[in-house]
N, C-alpha and C positions, 0 to 999 in steps of 0.2 A: 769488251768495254767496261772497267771500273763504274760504279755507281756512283750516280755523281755528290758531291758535296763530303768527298774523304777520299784520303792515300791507303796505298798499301802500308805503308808505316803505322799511321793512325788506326787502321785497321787491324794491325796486328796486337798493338798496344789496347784497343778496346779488349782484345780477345783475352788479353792475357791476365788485366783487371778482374780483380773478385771482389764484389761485394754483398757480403751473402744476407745483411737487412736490408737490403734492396732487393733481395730474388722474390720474384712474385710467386706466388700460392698455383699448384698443380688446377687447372681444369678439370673439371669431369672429363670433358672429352678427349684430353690427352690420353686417357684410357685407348682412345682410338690409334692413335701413334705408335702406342708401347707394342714394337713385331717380338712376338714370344718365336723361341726358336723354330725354325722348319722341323716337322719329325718326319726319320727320313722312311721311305717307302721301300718295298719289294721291286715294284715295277709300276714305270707309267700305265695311264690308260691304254697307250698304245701298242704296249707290249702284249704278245702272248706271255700269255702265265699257265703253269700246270697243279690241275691237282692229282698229288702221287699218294696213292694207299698200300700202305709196303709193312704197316707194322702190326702188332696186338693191340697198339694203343687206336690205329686209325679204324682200327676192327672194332671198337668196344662198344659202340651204338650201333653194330650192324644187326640183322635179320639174319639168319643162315637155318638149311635142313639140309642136312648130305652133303655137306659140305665141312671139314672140319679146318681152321683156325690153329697152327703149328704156333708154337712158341716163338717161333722166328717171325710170323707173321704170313706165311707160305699156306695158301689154299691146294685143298687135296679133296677129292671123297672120301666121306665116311659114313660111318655105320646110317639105314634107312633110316627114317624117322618120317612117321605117319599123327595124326593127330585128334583128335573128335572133341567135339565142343559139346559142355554139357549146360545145358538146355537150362536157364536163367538159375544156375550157380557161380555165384562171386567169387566164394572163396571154396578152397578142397585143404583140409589140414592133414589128412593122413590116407595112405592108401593103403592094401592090405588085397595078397594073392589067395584067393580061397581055391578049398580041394578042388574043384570040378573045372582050376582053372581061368575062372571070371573073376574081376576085379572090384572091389569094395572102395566107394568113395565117399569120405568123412566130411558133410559140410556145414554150413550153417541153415538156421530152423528145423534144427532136429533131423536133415536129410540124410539117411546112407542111401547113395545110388549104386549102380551095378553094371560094370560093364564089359561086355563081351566083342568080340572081334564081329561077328555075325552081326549083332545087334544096336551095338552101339552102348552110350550110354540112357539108361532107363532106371526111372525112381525105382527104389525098392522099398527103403523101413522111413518111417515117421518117425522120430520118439516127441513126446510132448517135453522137447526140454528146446534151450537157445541156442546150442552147437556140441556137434560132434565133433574132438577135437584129437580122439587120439580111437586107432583101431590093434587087435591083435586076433590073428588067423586063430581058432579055438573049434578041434574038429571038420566037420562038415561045415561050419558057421565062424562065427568070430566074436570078439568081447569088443564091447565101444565105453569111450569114456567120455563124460558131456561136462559144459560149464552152461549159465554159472550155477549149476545146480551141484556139481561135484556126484554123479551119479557113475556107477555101473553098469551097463545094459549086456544079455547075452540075445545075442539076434543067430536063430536055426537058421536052416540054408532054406527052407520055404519063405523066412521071414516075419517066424514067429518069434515075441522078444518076450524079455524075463529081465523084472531087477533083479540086481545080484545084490547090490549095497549101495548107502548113499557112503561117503566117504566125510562126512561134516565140512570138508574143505570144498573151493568155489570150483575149482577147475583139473579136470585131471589132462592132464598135457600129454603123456605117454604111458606106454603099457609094453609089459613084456608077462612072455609065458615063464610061470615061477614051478615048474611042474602039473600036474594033474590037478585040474581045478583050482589050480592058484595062480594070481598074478602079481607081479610090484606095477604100482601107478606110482608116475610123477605127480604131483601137486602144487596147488597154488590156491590161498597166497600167502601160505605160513612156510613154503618148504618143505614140504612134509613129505620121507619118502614111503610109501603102506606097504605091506605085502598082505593081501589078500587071499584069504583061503576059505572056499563053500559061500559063507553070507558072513564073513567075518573079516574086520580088519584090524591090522595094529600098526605101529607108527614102528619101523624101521630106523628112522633116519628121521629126525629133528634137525634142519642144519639153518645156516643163519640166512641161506638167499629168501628173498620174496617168494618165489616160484622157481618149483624143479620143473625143465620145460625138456630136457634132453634125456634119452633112455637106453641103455644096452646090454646085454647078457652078456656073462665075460665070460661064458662056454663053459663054467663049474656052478653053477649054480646060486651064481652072485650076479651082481649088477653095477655098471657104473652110471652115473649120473650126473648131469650137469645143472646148473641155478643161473639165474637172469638180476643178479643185482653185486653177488660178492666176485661171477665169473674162477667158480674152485670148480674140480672135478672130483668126485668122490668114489671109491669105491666099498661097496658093500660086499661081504663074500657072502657065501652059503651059510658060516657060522652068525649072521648076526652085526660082525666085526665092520665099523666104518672107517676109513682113512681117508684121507686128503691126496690123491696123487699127482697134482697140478693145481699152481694159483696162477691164474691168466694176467697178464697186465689189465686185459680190456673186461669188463662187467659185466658180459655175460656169453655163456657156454650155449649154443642153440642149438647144435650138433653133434654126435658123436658115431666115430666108427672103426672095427677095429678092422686090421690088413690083415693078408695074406700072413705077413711077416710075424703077427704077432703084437707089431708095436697100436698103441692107441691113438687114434686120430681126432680132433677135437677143436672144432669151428667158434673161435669167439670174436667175439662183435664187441667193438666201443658205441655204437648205439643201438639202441634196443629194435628186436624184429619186429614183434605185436605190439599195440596197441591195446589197452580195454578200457571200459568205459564204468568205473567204479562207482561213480555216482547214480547210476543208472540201472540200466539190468542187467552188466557188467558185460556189456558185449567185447569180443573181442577180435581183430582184425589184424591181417600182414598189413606191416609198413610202408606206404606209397612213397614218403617222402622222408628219407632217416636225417638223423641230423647234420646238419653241416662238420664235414671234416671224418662220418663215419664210417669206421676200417674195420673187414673182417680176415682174419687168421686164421690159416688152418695149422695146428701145431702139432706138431708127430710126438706123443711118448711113449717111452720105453719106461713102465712101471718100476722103481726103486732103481733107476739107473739114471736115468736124461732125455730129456725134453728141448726140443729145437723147434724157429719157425719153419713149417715145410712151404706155406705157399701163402703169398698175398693174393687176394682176389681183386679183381680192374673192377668189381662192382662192393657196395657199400655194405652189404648183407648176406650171408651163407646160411639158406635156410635147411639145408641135409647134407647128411654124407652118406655114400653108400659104398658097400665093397664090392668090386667084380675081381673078374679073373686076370684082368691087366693093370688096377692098381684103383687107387678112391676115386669116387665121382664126387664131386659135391656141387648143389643146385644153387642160384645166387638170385637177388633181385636187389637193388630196387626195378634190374631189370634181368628177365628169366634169360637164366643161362645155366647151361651144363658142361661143367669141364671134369674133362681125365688129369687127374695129379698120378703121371706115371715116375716120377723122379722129384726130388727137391726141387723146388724154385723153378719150376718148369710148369706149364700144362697146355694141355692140346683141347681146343673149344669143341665139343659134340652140337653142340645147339645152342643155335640163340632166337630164341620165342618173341613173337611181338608181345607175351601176355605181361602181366608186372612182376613175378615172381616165379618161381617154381617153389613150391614151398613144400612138397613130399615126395619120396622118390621111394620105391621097392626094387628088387630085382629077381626076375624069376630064374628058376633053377637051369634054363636053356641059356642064360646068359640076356636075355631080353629085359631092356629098364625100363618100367612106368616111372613118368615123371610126368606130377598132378602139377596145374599151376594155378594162381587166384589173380584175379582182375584181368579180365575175368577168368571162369572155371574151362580149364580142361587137361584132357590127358592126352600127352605124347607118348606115344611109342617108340623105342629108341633101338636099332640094332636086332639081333646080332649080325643078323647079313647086311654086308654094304650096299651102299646106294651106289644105282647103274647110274642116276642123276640126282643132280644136287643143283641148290640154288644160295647165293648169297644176294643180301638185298644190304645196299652200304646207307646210311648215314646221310642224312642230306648236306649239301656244300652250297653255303652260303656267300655267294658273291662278294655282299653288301650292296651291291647297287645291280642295276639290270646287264646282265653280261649277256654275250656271244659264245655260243661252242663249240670247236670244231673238231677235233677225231678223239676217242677212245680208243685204248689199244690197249694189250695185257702186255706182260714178260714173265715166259716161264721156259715150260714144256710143256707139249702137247700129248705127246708118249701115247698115240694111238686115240686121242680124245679126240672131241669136240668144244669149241668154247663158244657161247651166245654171250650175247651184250645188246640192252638195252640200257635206254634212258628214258626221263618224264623230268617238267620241267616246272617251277610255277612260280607263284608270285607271296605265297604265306608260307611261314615255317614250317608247318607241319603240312604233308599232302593231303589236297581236300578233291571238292568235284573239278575243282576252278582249272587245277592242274593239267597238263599235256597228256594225252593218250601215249602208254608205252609203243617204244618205234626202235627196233633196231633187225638184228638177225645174227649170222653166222659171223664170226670175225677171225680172220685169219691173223698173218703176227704182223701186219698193217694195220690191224684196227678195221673200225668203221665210222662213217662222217658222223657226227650225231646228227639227227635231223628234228630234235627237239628246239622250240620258239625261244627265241632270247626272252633271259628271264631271272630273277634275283638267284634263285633257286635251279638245283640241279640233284639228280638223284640217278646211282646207273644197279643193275643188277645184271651178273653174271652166272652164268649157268655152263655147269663142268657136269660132259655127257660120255660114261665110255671111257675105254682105255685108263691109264694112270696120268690124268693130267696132274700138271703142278704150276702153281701161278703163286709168281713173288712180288709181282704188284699190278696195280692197275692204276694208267694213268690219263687225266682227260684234260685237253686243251682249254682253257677261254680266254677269252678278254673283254674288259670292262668296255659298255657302249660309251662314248663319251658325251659327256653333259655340259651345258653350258656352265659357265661361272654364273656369279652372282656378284654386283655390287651393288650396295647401299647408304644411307647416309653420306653422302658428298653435303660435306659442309666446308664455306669459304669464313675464314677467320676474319673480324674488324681490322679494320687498314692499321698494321704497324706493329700486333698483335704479338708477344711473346719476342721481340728485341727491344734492347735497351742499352741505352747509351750507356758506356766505359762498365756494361759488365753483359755478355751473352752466353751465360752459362746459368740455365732457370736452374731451379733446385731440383727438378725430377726430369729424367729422360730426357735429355738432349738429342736433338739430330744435328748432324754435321750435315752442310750442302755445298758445292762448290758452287758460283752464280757463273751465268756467261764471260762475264769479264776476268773470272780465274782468282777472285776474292773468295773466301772461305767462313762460313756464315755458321752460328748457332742457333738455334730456336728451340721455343719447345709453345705446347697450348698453354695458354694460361688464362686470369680472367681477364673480361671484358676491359679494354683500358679507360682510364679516367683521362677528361679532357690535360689533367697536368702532365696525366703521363706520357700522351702524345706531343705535349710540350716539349717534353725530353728528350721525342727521339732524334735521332742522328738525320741529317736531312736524306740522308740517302735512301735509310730504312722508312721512308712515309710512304711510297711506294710498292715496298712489297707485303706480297699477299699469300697465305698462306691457306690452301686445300687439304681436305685429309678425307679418307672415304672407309667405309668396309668391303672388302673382300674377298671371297671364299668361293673354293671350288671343290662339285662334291665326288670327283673322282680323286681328289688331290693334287690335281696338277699343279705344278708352279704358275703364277699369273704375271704378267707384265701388261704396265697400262700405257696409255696414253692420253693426257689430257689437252679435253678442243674449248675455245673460248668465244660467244656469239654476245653480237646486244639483242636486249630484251627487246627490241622493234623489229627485231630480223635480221636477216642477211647469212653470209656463209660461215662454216663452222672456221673458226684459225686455230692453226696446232699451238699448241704452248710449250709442251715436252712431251714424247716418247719412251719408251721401251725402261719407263721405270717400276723397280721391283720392290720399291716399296709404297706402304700406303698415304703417302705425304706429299707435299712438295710446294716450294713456293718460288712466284718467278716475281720480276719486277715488271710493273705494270705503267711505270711511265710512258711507256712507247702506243699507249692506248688513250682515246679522247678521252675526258671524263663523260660519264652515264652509270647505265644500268646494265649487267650483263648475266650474264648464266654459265656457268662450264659443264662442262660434259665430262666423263669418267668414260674410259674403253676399256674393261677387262679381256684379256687375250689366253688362254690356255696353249699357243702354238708349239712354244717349246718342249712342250710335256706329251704330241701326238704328229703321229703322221700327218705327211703334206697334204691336204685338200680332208683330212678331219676337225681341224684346229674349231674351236666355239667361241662365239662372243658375248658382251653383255656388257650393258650402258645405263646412267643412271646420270641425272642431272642434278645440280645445285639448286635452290631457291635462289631467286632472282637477289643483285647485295650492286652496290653504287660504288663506281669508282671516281673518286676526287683527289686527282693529283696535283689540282690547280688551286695556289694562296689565295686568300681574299684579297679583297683591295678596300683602300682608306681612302676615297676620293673627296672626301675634303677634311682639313685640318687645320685649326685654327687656335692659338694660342698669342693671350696678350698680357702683357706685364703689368702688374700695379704695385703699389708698394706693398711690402711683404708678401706676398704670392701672385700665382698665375694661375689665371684660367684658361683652361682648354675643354676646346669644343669639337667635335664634328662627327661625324659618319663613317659606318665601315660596313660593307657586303662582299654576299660571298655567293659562287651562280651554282654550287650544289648541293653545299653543308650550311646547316645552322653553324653562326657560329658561338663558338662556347666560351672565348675570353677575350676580353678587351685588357689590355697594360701601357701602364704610365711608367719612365723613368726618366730622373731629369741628370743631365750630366753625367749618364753611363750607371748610375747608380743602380739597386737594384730594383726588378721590376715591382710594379704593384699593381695588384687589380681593381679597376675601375668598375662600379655595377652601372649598368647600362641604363636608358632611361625606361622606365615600367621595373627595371627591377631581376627582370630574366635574360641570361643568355639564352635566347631559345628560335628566335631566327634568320633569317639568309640575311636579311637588313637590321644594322642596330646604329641608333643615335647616343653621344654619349656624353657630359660634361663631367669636369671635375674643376677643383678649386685645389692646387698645389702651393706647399711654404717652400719656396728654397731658401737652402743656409744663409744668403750673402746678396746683396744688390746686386744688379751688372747683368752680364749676355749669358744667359742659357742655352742649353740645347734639350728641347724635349721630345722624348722617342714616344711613340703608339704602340703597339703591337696588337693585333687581330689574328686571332687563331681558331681553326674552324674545327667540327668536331672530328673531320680525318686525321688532325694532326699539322695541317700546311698552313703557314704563319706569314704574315708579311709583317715590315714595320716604314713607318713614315717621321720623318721626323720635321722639325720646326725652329727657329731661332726666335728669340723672345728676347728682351731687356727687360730687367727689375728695374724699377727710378728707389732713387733711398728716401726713407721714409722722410718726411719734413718735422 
């Protein structure tokens, strides 16, 4: 059914009219209108979805001991790894193997501890200084170096100590054996490289970094070294003689180590490892949190020939390097990991430590690696026999919203092994008490169900026992629980609201709408209308009525609504329209009495979930008046005298105030009459006026009454002028 009081002609011709100082000013709330595109999804709430852990990169927040991390991302056994916590130490900066076998550990307040396989670790020496930051094996005993005192210490194997020298610089960072009673100390915070002999020092090496922090023997009785601000590598030989043999892109050199091969190995960082506290008592600390964007390099050179990147590290910091028999290790943090760089651009993970760094690493002569870590302190034992069992703990997987889980399963080889699989499940990012008890057991190459509680959070560990297993991924089933939608704000627009006669193209955001009767309609929000501008509208458009709501749902499903329409006194819900997908819509309301009414919003998720899952969710208008019915002019009264007419009478309206009263005599144009008191402002107004027409003779004068919905009637009168005498 066309709407009445216009063709499809006329309608087409309004449509195609522009007149753009006529287009009304945007709404706030058209804001609500404006659908920003869909962004598209993985998968419904209803789908299963998998998480697959197949790479290095899905590995790089995991937990692992015996377990080593291929370059391809392939789980294998590796070397043992055992662990001791040292007993309220933070940080550990250097380790160091003494003769009888037992372990020397460098920490902070002066601590070296001591620790043995039997016993664990146990305090051993005090020194009254801030931190012990660098050690070197010396006899039966060892040499320590402290900040910020910049001191010497030699500590006997009882644990008797002896200064050797203050060095006038704040921090000695590393030590190497320079022969018999002598040693080179790194320095900070002039650079300064010493060589030390009996209780005497001299300055070696002036160079322009802040702090030499990196130290190594080049097997002739030189040293190379590295700085934390220019990022150069220096070597010093036995004669005295300094050179330059590497300028880093990145600022600073934190490690150094040479290979099997010969060539030099050399860890540099675009953001700094330590921390110190220079205003203070210059304390100094590994890095919890590096800077944003910070990369460390491990670069292979080959002195007076060439220098290449050997290995990027998946972690931000490379606190050591060390050499074994199969090729460099080097320790990482901001979170503690140890990798083998057996080849270029390759490495295979040893360990990955819940602690925050590994920040020192030895190796003993049987091939066994200590590797100290800070936040907190301890040491792992690494190798050389492999682990009969091993464990990898992966990364938590975050839903985003409360999910379902249902089987775990690996793909590999099993090659005489065993594979376990559990899970734990919870509701905070990081696992706490609130968490699920671990639950799983043996899993064959079916998996196993998880039987952890639906939950935002998911977390699995695997355990490779025996034989030569190999595992190239793991993968585990969920899916999202589904949630209701949401809507709100349903607001119904004033009668008329955003069309306009001979132009329905607003200036912002347009909706196109087809009506029932197959006419094709513009709108948009705009403001409030003024009683003129309901004057204006087109009779057809006094009628309709336009809703708009918000909508969201927080799995993402797509929503389709349906809008129901009741009077505010009661009675049954009536459909209005169905299975629309977007947030808007306006229908014509003449086929409804006038009053007071309310609608209803249905959001539906069906589309987006299996049958008998679908959610809903409703949300009502504030109660708003429908007036499709004109007032009426029930009496009129106009009488001629010479040179003008007066007219007189009354007009009401049975729902709206009404807002204007007009005069026009002989078709002419209208004019407004002010009512009697003065205001258009209720359902009943009385009204007179005093009119000049052009010319004596028979008139025709028109009323018009137009209420604040916009619906208008007019009455009119015949009159005679007499000519004047």
């Amino acid at each position: 059914m066309r709407p009445p009081g216009i063709t499809g002609e006329l309608l087409d011709r309004v449509k195609l009219r522009r007149s753009p100082r006529r287009a009304l000013q945007p709404l706030a709330l058209a804001a609500i209108v404006c659908l920003a595109p869909a962004v598209p999804r993985a998968a419904a709430a209803a789908e299963t979805q998998w998480w697959i852990t197949d790479s290095v990169a899905d590995h790089a927040k995991s937990e692992s001991r015996g377990v080593l991390v291929g370059p391809n991302g392939v789980l294998e056994l590796g070397p043992r790894a055992t662990v001791t916590l040292a007993d309220s130490l933070t940080t550990i900066w250097a380790v160091a193997v003494l003769k009888d076998g037992s372990v020397a550990l460098a920490g902070e307040h002066g601590r070296i501890d001591r620790w043995t396989e039997a016993r664990g670790i146990r305090p051993w020496v005090r020194l009254s200084v801030g931190q012990v930051l660098s050690l070197a094996p010396d006899g039966d005993g060892l040499v320590a170096g402290t900040g910020p005192d910049g001191r010497l210490y030699r500590v006997g194997a009882r644990g008797d100590t002896t200064l050797i020298v203050s060095t006038g610089e704040r921090y000695v960072w590393a030590l190497v054996s320079a022969g018999s009673n002598a040693w080179y100390a790194a320095t900070g915070t002039h650079g300064k490289l010493l060589r030390i002999e009996g209780r005497r020092s001299r300055v070696v090496l002036d160079s322009d970094e802040s702090n030499l922090v990196s130290l190594i023997p080049d097997g002739k009785g030189g040293v190379y070294t590295g700085g934390d601000s220019k990022g150069r590598v220096v070597h010093v030989g036995a004669d005295g003689r300094a050179r330059t043999v590497f300028d880093a892109p990145e600022s600073e050199v934190r490690a150094l180590a040479l290979g099997g091969d010969g060539a030099l190995y050399a860890a540099a960082l675009s953001g700094t490892a330590v921390s110190t506290d220079e205003g203070g008592e210059g304390e100094a600390t590994p890095t919890k949190a590096p800077v944003s964007g910070a990369k460390a390099v491990v670069y292979r050179i080959v002195p007076d020939s060439v220098s290449s990147t050997y290995w990027v590290s998946p972690q931000p910091l490379v606190y050591a390097l060390a050499r074994t028999s199969t090729g460099i290790l080097a320790a990482t943090g901001s979170r503690a990991g140890l990798f083998l760089l057996g080849q270029p651009n390759s490495a295979v993970q040893w360990l990955a430590a819940p602690q925050g760094q590994i920040t020192a690493l030895a190796v003993e002569s049987g091939g066994r690696v200590l590797a100290a870590t800070s936040n907190p302190g301890a040491l792992w034992s690494v190798g050389p026999a492999r682990s009969e069992r091993g464990e990898l703990l992966s990364q938590g997987f975050d839903a985003k919203r409360i999910a379902r889980f249902g089987r775990i399963r690996w793909r590999g080889d099993l090659a005489g092994g065993r594979i376990e699989l559990h899970t734990r499940s919870g509701n905070t990012d990081a696992p706490d008490t609130t968490w699920s008890e671990w639950e799983g057991g043996v899993a064959g190459a079916d998996g196993i169900k998880i039987s952890s509680p639906p939950a935002q959070y998911l977390q699995w560990r695997i355990t490779l026992a025996g034989g030569n297993p190999r595992i190239e991924s793991v993968e585990t089933a969920w899916r999202e629980q589904n949630l209701p939608p949401r809507v709100e704000e349903v607001v119904v627009a004033p009668q008329g609201q955003g069309f306009r006669e001979g132009d329905l193209l607003p200036r912002s955001e347009p909706i196109t709408q087809n009506l029932p009767g197959g006419q094709k309609v513009e709108y948009s929000i705009n403001p409030g209308p003024t009683p003129r501008m309901l004057r204006e509208l087109p009779m057809w458009a006094r009628g309709l009525r336009t809703v708009q709501w918000k909508g969201s749902d927080t799995n993402g499903d797509p929503l389709i609504y349906r809008v129901d329409v009741r009077s505010e006194a009661g009675g049954p819900w009536i459909k209005v329209a169905e299975d629309l997908d977007q947030t808007s819509f306006t229908w014509d309301t003449n086929a409804l009495s006038d009053g007071r009414y309310r609608l209803r919003v249905i959001a539906s998720d069906r589309s987006g979930n299996a049958v008998g899952e679908e959610r809903t969710a409703e949300a009502l208008s504030e109660p708003f008046t429908l007036d499709n019915t004109p007032p009426a002019i029930p009496s009129l009264e106009a009488r001629g005298e010479p040179a003008r007419i007066d007219v007189q009478g009354r007009a009401e309206d049975g729902q709206s105030p009404l807002s204007r009263i007009e005069v026009s005599v002989d078709d002419n144009d209208w004019r407004t009459i002010t009512p009697d008191g003065g205001l258009a402002d209720d359902r009943e107004l009385s009204f007179h006026a005093r009119l000049e027409p052009s010319t004596a003779g028979d008139h025709t004068v028109s009323v018009r009454a137009v209420d604040l919905a916009g619906n208008s009637t007019i009455r009119a009168a015949r009159v005679t002028v007499p000519r004047a005498r």
